[in-house]
Every structure is written in structure tokens, then in C-alpha cells.
N, C-alpha and C positions, 0 to 999 in steps of 0.2 A: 504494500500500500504506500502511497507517498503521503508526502505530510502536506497536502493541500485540505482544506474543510472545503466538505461539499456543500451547499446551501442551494436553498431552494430558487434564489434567485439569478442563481448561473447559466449562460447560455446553456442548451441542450446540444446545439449542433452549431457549436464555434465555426467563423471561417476566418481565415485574413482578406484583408483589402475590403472589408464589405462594406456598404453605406451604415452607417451607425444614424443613433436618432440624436436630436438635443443635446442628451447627458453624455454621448460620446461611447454609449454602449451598443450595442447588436440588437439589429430587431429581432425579433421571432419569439420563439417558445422558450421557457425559462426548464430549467430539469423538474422544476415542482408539475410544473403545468404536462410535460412532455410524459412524465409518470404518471400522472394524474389520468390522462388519454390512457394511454396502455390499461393501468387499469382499469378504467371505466369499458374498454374494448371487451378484455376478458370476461369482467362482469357479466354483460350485456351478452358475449358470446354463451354463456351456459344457463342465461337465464330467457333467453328467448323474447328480450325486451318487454318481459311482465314486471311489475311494480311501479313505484314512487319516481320520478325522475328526480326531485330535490332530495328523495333518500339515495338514491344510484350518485348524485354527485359528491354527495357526502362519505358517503363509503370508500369513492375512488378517490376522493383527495385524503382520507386517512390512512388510505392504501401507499399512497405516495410519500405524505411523512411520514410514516414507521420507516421505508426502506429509505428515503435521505436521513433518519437518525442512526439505521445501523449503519449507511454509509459513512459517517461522520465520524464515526468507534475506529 
């Protein structure tokens, strides 16, 4: 592992030379957000898109930080 802290609001898919916004950072998807989707994929893939969709995004973004806090260890 290296010694970088992963955080949630890290690009997900770095590039060089790209157009940055304002703050001089990267637009797109942040690793919270990019976990968050995968999660919420698989979800939805075993569940047949039945339920809550304010509970499905809830699920999937708690999905997302537990695996950015064990990435963090």
C-alpha cells in the first residue's frame, strides 16, 4: 500500500493535461461518487430494480464509504 489517504473526494479517473474547472481541479467523478455507481449497479443488478430508490441510494453511498474507510487503513 502506499502512504497516500484515499478520500472520497479524489478524482476516480485522473488524467494529465485535462481542462480543470475554477478550483484548478479535474472535472468528473470523484472515487466517492465512482463507488457509489458500482455499487448502486450491483444493487440494482440482483434486485431487479424493486424497492425504494432514496433507500437504493443510500445503501450505495454506505457501500462506498465503508470500502474508502478500509481503503484508508
Amino acid at each position: 500500500m502506499s502512504n497516500v489517504i484515499i478520500t472520497g473526494t479524489m478524482t476516480a479517473y485522473p488524467v494529465e493535461n485535462c481542462i480543470t474547472d475554477d478550483s484548478g481541479r479535474y472535472e468528473g467523478l470523484t472515487k466517492r461518487e465512482a463507488f457509489t455507481m458500482a455499487a448502486m449497479q450491483g444493487i440494482l443488478s440482483h434486485s431487479f430494480g424493486r424497492g425504494d430508490a432514496d433507500e437504493l441510494a443510500v445503501q450505495s453511498a454506505k457501500c462506498a464509504d465503508a470500502l474508502l474507510k478500509e481503503l484508508a487503513k
